[in-house]
C-alpha positions as CSV (number, residue, x, y, z in Angstrom):
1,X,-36.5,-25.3,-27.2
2,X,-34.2,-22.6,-28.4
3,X,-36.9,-20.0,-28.6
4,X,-38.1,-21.0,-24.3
5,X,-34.7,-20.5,-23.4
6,X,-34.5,-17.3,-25.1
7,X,-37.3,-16.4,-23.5
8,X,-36.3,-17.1,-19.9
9,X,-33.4,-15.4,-20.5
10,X,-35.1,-12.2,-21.3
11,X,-38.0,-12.5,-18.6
12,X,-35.2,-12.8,-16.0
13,X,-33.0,-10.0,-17.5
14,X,-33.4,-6.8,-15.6
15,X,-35.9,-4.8,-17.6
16,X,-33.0,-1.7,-17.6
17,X,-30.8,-4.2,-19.3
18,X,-32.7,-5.7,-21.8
19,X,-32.8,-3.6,-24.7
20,X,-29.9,-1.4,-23.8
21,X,-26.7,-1.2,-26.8
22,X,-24.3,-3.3,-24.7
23,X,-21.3,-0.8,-25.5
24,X,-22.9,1.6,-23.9
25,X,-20.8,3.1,-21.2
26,X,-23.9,3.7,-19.2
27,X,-24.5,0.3,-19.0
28,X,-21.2,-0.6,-17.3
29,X,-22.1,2.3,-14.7
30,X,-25.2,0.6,-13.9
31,X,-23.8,-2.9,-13.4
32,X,-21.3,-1.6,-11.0
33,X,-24.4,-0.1,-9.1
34,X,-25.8,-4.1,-9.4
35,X,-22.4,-5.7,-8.0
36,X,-21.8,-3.1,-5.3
37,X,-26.1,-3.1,-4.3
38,X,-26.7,-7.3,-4.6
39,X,-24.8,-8.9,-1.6
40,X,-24.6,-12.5,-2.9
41,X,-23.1,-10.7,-6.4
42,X,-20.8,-8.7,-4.3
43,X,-19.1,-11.7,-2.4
44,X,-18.7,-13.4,-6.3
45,X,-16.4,-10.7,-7.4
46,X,-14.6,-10.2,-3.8
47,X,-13.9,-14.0,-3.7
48,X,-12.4,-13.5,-7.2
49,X,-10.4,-10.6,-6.3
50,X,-8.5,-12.4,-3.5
51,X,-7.7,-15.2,-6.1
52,X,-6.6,-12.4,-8.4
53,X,-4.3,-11.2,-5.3
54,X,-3.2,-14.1,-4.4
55,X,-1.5,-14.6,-8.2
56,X,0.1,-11.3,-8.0
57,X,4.1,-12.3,-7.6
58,X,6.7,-10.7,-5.1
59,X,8.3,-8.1,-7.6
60,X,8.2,-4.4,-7.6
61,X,6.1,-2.2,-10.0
62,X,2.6,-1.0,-10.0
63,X,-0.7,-3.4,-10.9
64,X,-2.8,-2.7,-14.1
65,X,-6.3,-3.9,-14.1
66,X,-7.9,-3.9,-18.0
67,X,-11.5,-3.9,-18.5
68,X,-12.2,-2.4,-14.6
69,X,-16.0,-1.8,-15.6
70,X,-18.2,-1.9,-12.9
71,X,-16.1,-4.0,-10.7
72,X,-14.4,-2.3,-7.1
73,X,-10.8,-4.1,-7.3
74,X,-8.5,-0.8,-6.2
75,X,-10.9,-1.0,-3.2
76,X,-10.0,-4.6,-2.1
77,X,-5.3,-4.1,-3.6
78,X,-4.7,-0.3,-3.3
79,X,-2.6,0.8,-5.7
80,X,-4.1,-0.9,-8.6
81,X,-4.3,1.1,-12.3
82,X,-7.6,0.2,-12.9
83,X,-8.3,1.1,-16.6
84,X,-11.4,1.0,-19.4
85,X,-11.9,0.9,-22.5
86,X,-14.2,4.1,-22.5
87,X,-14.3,6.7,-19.9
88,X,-15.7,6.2,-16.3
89,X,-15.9,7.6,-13.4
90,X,-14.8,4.9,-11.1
91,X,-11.3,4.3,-13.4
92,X,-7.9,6.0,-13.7
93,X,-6.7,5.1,-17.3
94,X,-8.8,5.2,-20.5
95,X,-6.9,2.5,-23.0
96,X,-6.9,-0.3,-25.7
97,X,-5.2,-3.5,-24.0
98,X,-3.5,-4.1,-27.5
99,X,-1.6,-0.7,-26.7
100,X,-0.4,-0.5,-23.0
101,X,0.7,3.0,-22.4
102,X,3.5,2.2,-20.1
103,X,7.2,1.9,-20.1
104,X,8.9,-1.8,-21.2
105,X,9.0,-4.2,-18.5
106,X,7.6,-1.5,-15.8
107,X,4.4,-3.7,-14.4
108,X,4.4,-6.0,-12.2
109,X,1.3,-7.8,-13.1
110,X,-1.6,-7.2,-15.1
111,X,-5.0,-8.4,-13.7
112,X,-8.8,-8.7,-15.5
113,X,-12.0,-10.2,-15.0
114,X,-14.4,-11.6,-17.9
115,X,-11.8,-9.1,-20.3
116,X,-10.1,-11.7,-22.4
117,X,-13.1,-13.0,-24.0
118,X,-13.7,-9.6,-25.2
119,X,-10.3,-9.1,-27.0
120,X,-10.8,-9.2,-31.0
121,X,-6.9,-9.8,-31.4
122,X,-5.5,-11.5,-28.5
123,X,-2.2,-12.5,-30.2
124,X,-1.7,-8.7,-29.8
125,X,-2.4,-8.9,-26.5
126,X,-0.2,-11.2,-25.3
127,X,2.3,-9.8,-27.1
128,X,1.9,-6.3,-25.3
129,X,1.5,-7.8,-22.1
130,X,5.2,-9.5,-22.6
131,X,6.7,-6.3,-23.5
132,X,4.9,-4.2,-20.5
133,X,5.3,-6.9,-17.9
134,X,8.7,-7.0,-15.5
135,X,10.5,-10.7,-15.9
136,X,8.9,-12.6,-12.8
137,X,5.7,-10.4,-13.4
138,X,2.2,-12.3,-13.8
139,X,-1.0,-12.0,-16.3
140,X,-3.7,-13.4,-14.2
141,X,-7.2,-13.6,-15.7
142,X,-10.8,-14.8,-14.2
143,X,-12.8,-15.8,-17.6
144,X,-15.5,-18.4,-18.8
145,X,-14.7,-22.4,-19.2
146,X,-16.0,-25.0,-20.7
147,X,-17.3,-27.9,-19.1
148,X,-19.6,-30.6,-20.1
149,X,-22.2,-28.5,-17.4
150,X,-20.6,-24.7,-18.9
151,X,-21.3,-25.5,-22.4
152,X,-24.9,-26.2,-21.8
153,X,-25.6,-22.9,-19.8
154,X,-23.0,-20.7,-21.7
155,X,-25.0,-21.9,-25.3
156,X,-27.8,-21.7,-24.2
157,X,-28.8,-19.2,-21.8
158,X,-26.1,-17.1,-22.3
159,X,-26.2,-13.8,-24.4
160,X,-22.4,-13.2,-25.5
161,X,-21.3,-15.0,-29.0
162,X,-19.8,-18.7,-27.2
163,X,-18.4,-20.2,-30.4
164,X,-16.7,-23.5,-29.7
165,X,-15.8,-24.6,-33.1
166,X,-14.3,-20.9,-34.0
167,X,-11.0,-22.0,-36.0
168,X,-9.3,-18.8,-35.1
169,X,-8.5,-16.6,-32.3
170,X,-9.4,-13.4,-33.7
171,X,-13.4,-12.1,-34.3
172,X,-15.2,-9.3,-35.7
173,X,-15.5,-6.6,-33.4
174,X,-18.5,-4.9,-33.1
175,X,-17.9,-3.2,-30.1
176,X,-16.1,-3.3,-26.4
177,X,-18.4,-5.2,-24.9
178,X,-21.1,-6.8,-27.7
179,X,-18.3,-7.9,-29.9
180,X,-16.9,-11.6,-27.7
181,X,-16.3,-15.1,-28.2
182,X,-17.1,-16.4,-24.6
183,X,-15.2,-19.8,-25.6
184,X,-12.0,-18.4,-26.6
185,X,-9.9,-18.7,-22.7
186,X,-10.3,-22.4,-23.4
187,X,-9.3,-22.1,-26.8
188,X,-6.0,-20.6,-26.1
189,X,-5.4,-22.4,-22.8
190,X,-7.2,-25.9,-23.6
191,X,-7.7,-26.8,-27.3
192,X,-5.1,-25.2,-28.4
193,X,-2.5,-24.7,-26.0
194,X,0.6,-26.0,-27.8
195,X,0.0,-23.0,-30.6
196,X,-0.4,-20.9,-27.6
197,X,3.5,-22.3,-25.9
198,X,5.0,-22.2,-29.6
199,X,3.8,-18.9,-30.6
200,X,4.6,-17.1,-26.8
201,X,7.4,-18.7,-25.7
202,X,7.9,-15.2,-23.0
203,X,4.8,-16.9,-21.0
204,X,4.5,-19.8,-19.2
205,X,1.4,-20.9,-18.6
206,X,1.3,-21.7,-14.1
207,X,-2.2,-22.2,-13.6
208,X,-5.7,-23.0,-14.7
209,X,-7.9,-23.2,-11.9
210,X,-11.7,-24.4,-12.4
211,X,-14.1,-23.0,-10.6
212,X,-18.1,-21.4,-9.5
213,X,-20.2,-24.3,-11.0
214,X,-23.4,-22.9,-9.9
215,X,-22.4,-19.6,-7.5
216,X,-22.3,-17.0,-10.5
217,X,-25.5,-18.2,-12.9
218,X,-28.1,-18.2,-9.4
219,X,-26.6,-14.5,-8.6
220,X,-27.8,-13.2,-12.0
221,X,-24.7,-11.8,-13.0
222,X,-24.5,-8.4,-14.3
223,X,-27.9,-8.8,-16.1
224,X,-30.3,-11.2,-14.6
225,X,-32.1,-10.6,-11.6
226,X,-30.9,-11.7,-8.2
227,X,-32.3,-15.3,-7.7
228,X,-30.7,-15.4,-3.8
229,X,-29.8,-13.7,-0.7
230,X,-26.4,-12.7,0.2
231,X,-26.5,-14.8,3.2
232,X,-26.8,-17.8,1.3
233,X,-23.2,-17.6,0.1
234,X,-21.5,-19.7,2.5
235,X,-23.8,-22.5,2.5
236,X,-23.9,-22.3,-1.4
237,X,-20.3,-22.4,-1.6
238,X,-20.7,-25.9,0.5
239,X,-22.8,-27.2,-1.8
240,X,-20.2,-26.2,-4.5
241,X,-17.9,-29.1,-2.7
242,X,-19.9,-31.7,-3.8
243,X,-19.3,-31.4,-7.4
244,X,-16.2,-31.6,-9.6
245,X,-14.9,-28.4,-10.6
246,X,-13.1,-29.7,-13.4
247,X,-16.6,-31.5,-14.7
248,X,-19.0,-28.8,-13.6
249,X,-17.4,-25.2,-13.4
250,X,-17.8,-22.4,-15.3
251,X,-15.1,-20.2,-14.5
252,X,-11.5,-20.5,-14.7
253,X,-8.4,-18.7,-13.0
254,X,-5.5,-18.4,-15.7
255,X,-2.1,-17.0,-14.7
256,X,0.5,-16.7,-16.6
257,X,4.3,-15.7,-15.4
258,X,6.4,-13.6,-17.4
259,X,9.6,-15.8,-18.1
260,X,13.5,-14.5,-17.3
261,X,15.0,-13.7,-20.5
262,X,17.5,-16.6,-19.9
263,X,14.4,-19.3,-19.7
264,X,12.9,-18.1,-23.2
């Protein structure tokens, strides 16, 4: 069974993508070319952008996006930092998200997409994040969850390491991109979240959001091929309804708000 799905998943891989080195910076160039060319893809990543927006809180200071890759946030918030691990085009900073060049407490929020995940030493991170982010600022985050229906898909059709049972946070990293833990956003904010309030007592954890059951895995993603139109979204997104995010999503919005120091 293992080897058909594996097999699937490479016959509907976009033949550009499938032997590729996924740290590759060329790679990330053309996946930008797949979001901003595939309609239905395109809608996935605007819908997640307003939610992103929608997080960002009423306080001064610019917006840093980490891990921008191919995605076309400054074009939907002006004014965003949009940043890499690895030069592009398309992005303003080059940087390691475990070493924020920017003043203490200057940002107003920091924003990512499918970034966290990727992060070989997120109690770094976090910690980075508190010292860069203004009091009242926000760390809102779009990344994988687990599900009963997630688990199956992300295990089994899905390329990126998705290690449930990891007993740590940290991971080996190979690379930017090829070196991941797709299960680790719900093993800081779900399994172990109490580690997560003890150890970061500068964040507190506002929202987890569930969300895109079966939106994101029939667009193909950043790899697969485009299984339907871009005017499908709408009804596709009704057909969402029906089913309980919380049961069947595979994405979840985390925010975070930077705490006053008199609440720490």
């Amino acid at each position: 069974m293992a080897d058909l799905f594996s097999r699937l998943r490479r016959w509907l891989t976009i033949p550009e993508l499938r032997d590729w080195d996924p740290d590759d910076p060329r790679i990330t160039a053309l996946r930008r070319e797949l979001i901003l060319k595939h309609a239905f893809l395109r809608r996935i990543y605007a819908h997640w952008y307003n939610l992103l927006q929608r997080a960002l809180p009423n306080v001064p200071g610019p917006v840093l996006e980490l891990g921008s890759g191919g995605g076309f946030l400054p074009e939907q918030v002006p004014g965003v930092i949009s940043s890499e691990v690895f030069y592009l085009p398309n992005v303003k900073v080059i940087l390691d998200g475990c070493h924020l060049p920017f003043s203490p407490a200057s940002l107003r929020a920091i924003v990512m997409v499918d970034v966290l995940h990727h992060i070989p030493d997120v109690r770094a991170f976090f910690s980075e994040a508190a010292r860069r982010v203004r009091p009242g600022g926000t760390l809102t985050m779009i990344e994988p969850w687990i599900t009963t229906w997630s688990r199956f898909v992300y295990v089994r059709m899905h390329k990126e390491p998705f290690v449930l049972d990891a007993p740590q946070w940290e991971f080996p990293s190979s690379g930017p991109l090829s070196g991941a833990n797709g299960a680790l956003p719900w093993i800081v904010f779900a399994r172990d979240r109490s580690t997560f309030d003890r150890q970061f007592p500068e964040w507190e954890v506002t929202g987890i959001q569930t969300m895109m059951p079966f939106v994101y895995l029939i667009s193909g993603g950043v790899s697969m091929r485009p299984l339907v139109p871009g005017w499908t979204w709408d009804l596709w997104r009704i057909f969402e309804r029906l089913f309980s995010a919380d049961q069947w999503g595979m994405f979840a919005q985390i925010t975070l708000r930077r705490k006053e120091s008199g609440e720490i």
